[in-house]
NUTISE-865012 format. One line per 5 residues: number of its first residue (from 1); their letters; for each residue x, y, z of N, C-alpha, C, O. Coordinates in steps of 0.05 Angstrom, whole numbers, plus 32768, in hexadecimal, padded with zeros to 4 digits. Layout:
NUM	a	X/Y/Z/X/Y/Z/X/Y/Z/X/Y/Z | ...
END
This chain:
1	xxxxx	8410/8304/7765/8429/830B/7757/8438/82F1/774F/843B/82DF/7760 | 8443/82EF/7731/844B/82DD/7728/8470/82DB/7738/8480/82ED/7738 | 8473/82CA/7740/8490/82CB/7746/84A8/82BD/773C/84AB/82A5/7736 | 84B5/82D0/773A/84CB/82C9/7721/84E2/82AF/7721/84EF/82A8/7734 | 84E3/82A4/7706/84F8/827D/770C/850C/8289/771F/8510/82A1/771B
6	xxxxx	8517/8280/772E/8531/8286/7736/8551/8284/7722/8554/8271/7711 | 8559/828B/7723/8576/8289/771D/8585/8289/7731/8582/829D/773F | 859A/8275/773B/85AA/827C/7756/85C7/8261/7745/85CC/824C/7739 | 85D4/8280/7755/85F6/8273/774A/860A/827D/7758/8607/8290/7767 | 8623/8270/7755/8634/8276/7766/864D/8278/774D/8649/826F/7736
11	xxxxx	8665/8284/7756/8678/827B/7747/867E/8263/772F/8687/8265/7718 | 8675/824A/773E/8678/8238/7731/8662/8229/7726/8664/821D/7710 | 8649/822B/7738/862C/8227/7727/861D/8230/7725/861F/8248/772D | 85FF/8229/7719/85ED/8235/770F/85DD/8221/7713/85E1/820A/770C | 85BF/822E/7725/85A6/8225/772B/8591/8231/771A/858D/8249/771B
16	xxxxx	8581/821D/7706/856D/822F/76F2/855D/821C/76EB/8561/8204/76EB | 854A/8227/76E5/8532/8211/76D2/853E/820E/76B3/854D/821B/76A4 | 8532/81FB/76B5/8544/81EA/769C/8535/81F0/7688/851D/81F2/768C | 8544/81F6/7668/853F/81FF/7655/853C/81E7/763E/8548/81D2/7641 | 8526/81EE/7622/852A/81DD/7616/8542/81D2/7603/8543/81BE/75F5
21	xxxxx	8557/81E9/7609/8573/81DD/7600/8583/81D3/7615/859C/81D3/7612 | 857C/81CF/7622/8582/81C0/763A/857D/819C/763E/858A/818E/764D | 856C/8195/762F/855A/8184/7626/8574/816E/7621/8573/815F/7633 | 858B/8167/760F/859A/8152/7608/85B1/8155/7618/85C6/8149/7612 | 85AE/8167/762D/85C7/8164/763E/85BF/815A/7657/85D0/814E/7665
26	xxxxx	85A3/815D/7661/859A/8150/767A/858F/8138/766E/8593/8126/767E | 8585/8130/765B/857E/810E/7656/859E/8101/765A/85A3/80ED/7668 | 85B4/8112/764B/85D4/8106/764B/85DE/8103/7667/85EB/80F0/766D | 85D6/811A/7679/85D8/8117/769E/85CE/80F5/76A0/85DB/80E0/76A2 | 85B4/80FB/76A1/85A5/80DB/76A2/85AE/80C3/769E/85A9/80AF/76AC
31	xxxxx	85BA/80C5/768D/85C0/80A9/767C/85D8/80AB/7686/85D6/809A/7698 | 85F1/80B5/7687/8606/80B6/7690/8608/80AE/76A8/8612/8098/76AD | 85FF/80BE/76BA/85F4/80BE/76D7/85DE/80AA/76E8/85D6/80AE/76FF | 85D9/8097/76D8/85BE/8083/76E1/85C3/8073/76F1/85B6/8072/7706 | 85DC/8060/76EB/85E7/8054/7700/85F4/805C/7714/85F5/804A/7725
36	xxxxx	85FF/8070/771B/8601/8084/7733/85EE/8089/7746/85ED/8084/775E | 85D7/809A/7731/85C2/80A3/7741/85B2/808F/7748/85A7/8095/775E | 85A8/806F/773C/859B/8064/7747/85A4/804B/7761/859B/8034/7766 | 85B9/805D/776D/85CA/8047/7782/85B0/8054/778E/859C/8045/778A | 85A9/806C/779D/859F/8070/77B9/8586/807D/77AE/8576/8085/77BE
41	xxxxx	857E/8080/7790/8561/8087/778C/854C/8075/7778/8554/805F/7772 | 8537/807C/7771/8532/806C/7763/853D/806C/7744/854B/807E/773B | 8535/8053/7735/8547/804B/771F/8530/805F/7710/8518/805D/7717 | 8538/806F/7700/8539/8089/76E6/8527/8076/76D1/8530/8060/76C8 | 850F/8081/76CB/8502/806D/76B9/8514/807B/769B/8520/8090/7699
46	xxxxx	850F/8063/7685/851C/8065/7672/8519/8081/7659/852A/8089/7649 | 84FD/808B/765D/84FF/809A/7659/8504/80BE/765C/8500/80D2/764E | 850F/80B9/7673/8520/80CC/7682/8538/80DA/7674/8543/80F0/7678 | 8540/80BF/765D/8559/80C3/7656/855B/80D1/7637/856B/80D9/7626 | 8548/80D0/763B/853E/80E3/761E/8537/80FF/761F/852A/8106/7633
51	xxxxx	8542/8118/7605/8534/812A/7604/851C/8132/760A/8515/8140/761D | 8509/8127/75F5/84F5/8129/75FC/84EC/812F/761B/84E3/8145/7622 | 84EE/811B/762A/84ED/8114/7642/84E9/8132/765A/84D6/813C/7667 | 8507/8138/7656/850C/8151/7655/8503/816B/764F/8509/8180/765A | 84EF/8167/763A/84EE/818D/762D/84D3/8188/763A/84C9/819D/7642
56	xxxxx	84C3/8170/763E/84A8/816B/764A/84AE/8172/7670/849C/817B/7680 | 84C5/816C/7675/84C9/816B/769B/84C7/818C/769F/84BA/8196/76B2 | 84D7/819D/768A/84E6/81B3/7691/84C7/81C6/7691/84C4/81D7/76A3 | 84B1/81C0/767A/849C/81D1/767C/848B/81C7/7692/8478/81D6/7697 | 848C/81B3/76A0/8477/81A3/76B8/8483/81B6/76D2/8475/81BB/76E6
61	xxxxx	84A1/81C1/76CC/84B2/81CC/76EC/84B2/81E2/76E7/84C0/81ED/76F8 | 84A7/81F4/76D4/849B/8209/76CA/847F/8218/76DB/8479/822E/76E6 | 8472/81FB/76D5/8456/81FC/76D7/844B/81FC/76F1/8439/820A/76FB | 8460/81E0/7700/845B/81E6/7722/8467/81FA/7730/845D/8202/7745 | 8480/8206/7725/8489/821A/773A/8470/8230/772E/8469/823F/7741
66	xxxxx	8467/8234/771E/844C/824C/771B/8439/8247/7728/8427/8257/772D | 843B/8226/7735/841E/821C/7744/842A/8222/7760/841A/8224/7773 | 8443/8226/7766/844C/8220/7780/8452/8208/7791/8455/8206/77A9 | 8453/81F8/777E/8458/81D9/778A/8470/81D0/7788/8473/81BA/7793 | 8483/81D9/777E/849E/81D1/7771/84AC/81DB/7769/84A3/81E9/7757
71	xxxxx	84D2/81E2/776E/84DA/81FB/775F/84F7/81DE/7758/850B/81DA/7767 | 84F2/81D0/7742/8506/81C1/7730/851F/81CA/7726/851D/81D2/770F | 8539/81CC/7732/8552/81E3/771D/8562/81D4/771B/8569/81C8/772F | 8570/81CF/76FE/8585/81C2/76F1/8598/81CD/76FF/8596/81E4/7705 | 85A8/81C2/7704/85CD/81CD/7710/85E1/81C9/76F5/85E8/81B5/76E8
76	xxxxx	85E6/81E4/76F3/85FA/81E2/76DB/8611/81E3/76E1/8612/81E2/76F9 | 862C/81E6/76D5/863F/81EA/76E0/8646/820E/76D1/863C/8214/76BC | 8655/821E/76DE/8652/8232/76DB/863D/823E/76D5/8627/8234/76DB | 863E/8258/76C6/8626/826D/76BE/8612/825F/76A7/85FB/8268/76A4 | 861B/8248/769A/8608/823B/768A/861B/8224/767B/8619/8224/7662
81	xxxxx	8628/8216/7684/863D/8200/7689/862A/81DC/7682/8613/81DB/767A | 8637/81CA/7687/8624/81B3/7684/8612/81B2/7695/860F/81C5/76A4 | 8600/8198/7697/85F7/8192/76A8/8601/8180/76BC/8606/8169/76B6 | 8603/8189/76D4/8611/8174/76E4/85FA/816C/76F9/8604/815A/7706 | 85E5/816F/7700/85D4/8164/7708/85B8/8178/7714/85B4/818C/7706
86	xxxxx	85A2/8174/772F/8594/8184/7728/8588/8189/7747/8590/8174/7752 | 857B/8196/7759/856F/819F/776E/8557/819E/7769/854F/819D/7752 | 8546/819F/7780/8521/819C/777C/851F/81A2/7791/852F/8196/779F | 850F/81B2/77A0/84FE/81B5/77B1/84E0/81B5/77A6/84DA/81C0/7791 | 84CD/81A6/77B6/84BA/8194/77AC/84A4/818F/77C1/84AA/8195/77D8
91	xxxxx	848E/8184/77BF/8476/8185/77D4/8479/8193/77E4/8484/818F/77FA | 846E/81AD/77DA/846B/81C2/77E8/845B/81CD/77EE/8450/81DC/77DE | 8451/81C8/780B/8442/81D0/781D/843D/81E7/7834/844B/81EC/7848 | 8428/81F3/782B/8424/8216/7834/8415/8211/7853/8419/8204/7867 | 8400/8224/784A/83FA/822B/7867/8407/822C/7881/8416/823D/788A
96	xxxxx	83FE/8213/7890/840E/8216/78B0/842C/8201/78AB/843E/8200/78BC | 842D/81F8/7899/8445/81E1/789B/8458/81F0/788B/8470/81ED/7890 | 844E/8208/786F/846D/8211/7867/848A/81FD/786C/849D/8200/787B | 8486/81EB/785A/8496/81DD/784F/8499/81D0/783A/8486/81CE/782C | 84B1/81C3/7832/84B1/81B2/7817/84C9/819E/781B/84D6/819D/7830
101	xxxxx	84CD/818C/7803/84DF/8179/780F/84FA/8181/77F6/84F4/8189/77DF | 850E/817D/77FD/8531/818A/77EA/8537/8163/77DB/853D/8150/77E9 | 8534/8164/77C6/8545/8153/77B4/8557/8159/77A0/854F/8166/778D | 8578/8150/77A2/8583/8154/7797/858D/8136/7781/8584/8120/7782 | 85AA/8145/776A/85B8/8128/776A/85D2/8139/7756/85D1/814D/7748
106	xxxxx	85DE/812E/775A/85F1/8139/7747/860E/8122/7732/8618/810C/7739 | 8612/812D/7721/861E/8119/770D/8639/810B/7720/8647/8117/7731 | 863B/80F3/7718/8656/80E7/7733/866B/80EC/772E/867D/80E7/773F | 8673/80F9/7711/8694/8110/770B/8697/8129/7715/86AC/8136/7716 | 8677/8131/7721/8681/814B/772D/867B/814A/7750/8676/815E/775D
111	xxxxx	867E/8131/775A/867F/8134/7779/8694/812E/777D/86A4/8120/7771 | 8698/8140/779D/86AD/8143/77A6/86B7/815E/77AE/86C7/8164/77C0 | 86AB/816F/779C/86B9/8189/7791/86AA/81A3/77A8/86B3/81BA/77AA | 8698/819B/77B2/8688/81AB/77C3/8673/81BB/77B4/8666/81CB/77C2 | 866E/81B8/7799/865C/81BE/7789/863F/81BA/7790/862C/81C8/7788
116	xxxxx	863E/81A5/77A1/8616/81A4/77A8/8614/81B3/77C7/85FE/81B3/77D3 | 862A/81BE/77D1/8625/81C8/77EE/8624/81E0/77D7/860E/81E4/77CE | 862F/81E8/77D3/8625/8202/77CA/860B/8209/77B2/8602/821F/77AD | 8602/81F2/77A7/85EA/81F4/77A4/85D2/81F0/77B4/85BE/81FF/77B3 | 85D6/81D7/77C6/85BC/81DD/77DD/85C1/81F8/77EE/85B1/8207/77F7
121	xxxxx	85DF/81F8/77F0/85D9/8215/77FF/85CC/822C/77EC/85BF/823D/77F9 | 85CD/8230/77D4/85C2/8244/77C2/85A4/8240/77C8/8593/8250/77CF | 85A1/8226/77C3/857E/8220/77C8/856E/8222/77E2/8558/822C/77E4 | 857B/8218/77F5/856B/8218/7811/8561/8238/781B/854D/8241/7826 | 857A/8241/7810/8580/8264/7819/856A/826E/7807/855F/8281/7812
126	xxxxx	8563/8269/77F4/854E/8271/77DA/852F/8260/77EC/851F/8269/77FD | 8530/8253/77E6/8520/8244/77FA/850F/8259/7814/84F8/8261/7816 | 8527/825E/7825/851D/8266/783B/8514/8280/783B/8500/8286/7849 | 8524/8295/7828/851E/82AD/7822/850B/82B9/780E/84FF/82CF/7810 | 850A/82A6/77F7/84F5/82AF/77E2/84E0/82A2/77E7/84C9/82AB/77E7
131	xxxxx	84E6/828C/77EC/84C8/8278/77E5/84B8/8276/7803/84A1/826F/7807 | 84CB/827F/7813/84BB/827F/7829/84B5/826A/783E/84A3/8269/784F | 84CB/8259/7839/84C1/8249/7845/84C9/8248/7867/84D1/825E/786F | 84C9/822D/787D/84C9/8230/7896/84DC/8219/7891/84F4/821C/7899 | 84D5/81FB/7883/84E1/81E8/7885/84E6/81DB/786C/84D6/81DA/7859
136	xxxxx	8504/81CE/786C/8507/81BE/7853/8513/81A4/7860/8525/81A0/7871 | 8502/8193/7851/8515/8179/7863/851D/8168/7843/8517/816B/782B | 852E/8156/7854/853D/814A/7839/8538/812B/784A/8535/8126/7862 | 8538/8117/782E/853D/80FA/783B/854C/80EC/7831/8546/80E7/7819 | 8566/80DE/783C/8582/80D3/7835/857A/80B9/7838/8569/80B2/7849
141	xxxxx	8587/80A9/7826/858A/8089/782E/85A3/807F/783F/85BA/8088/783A | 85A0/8075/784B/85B4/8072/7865/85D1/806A/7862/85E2/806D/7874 | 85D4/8060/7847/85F3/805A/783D/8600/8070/7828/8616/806D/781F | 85EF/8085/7823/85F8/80A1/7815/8609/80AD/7828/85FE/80C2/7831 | 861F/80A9/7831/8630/80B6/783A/8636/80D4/7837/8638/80E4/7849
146	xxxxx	863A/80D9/781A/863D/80F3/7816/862A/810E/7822/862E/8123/782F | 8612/80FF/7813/85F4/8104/7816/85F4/810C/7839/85F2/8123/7840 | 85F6/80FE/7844/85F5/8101/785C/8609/8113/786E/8602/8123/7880 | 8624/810B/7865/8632/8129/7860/862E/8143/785B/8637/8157/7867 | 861C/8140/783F/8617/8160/7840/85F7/8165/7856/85F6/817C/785F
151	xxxxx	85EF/815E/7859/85DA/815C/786A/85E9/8173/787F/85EC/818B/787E | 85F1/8160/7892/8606/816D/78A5/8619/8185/78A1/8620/8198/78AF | 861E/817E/788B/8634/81A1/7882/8617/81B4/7889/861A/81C5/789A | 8600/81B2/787E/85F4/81CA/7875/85DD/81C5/788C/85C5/81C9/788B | 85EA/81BE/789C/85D8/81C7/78B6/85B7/81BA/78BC/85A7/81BD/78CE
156	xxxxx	85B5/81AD/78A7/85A2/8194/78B2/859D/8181/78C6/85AB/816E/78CB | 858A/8186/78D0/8586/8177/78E9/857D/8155/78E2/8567/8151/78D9 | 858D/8144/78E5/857B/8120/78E7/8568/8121/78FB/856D/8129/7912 | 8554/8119/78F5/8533/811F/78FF/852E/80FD/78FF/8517/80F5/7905 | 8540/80EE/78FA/852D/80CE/7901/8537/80BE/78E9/854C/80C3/78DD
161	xxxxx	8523/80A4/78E2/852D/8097/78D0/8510/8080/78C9/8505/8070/78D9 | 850A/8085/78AB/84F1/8077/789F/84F7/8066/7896/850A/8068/7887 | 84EA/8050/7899/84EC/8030/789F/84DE/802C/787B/84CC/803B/7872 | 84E8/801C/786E/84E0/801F/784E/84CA/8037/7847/84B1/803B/7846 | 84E4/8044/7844/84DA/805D/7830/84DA/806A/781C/84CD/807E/7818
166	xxxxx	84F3/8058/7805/84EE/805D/77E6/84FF/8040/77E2/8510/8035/77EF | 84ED/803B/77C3/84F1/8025/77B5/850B/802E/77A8/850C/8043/779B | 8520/801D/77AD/853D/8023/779F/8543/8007/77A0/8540/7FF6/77B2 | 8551/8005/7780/8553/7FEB/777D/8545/7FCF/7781/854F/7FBA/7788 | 852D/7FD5/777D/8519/7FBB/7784/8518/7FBC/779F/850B/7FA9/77A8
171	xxxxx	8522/7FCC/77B2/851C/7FC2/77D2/8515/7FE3/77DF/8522/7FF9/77DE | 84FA/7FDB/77EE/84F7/7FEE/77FD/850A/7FF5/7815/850A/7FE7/782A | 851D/8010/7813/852F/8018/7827/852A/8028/783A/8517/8035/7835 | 8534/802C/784E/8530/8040/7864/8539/8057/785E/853F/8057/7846 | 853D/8075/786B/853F/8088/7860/8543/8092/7874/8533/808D/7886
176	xxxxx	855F/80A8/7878/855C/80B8/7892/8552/80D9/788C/855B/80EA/787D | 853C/80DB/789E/8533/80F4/7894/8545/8111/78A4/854B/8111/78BC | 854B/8126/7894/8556/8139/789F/853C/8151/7893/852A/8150/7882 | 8546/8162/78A5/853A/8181/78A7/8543/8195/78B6/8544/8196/78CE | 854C/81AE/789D/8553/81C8/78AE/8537/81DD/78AC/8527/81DD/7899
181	xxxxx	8536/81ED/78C2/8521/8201/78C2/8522/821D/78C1/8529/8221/78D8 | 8521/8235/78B6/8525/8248/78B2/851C/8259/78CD/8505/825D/78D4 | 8535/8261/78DD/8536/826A/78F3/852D/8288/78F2/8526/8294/7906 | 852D/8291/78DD/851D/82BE/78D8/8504/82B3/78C5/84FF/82C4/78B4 | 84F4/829E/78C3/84D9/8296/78AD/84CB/82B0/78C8/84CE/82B6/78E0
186	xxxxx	84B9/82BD/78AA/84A5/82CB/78B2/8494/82CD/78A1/849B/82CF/7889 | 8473/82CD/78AB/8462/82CD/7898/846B/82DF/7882/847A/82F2/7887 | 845E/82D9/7864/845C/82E1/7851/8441/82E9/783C/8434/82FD/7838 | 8441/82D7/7833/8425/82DB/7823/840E/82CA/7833/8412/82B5/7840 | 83F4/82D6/7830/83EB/82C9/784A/83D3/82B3/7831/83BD/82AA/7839
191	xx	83DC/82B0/781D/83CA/829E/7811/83E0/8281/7808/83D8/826E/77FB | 83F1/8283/780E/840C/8271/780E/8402/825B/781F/8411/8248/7825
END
């Protein structure tokens, strides 16, 4: 059974796979957003910042959530509002480990507002209930404050800390890893 993109929203946002008119407002996230996002991730290759770029990402996050490897969703603001940034749950792994790993980021005019707790909470909760999963772990760089903040709001456990674990800014950094686990996971599909 084919299983259907998600849509998940709240009052104020909107979790969805990204559309090809979608396309000049997330290269505009990018480019707007680059020097923000590449304090604690890696630096956004240049053609990221392009449409194109875009209408090619949106059918690839298409393609893996049909494969089961990836479920990619733009964060809009309201019911279909700009783009203010985007969620991923990603390497996703079945059988006995049922897990995947949560990447977020969002535009630096709209933090603050409590807008990504209520999107990872949209997602994790989606996560745990549709997709089935047991575990989602996330990995923070150690001076993301916020980041690490919401960690903690949303009930993530700090599980340790990986000694150069992504290239940011020309230097390999450490990374503190968190993970929450789905306390009612029960088997589901048994070819998962």
């Amino acid at each position: 059974m084919e299983r259907k993109p998600p849509v998940l929203s709240s009052d104020r946002i909107t979790l969805r796979f990204g559309r090809v008119d979608d396309a000049e407002a997330a290269a505009a996230y990018t480019r707007e957003n680059a020097d923000h996002l590449s304090r604690y991730s890696p630096e956004r290759p240049p053609e990221e910042m392009t449409p194109d770029f875009w209408i090619e990402r949106f059918a690839k996050d298409r393609q893996e959530f049909a494969a089961d490897t990836s479920c990619r969703l733009l964060l809009v603001a309201g019911p279909d509002g700009d783009v203010i940034g985007s969620v991923n749950l990603f390497s996703f792994m079945r059988g006995p480990f049922q897990a995947c790993v949560l990447g977020y980021g969002m535009a630096e005019a709209q933090q603050g507002k409590g807008l990504m707790t209520e999107a990872l909470g949209l997602v994790v909760t989606y996560g745990f209930e549709q997709l089935g999963f047991h575990r989602i772990a996330a990995n923070v760089h150690p001076d993301n404050k916020r980041s690490r903040a919401l960690m903690d709001r949303l009930s993530f456990v700090e599980e340790g800390l990986a000694q150069e674990y992504l290239l940011v800014r020309g230097a390999w950094v450490p990374h503190v890893l968190y993970a929450r686990t789905n306390p009612r996971w029960a088997p589901q599909d048994p070819n998962r």
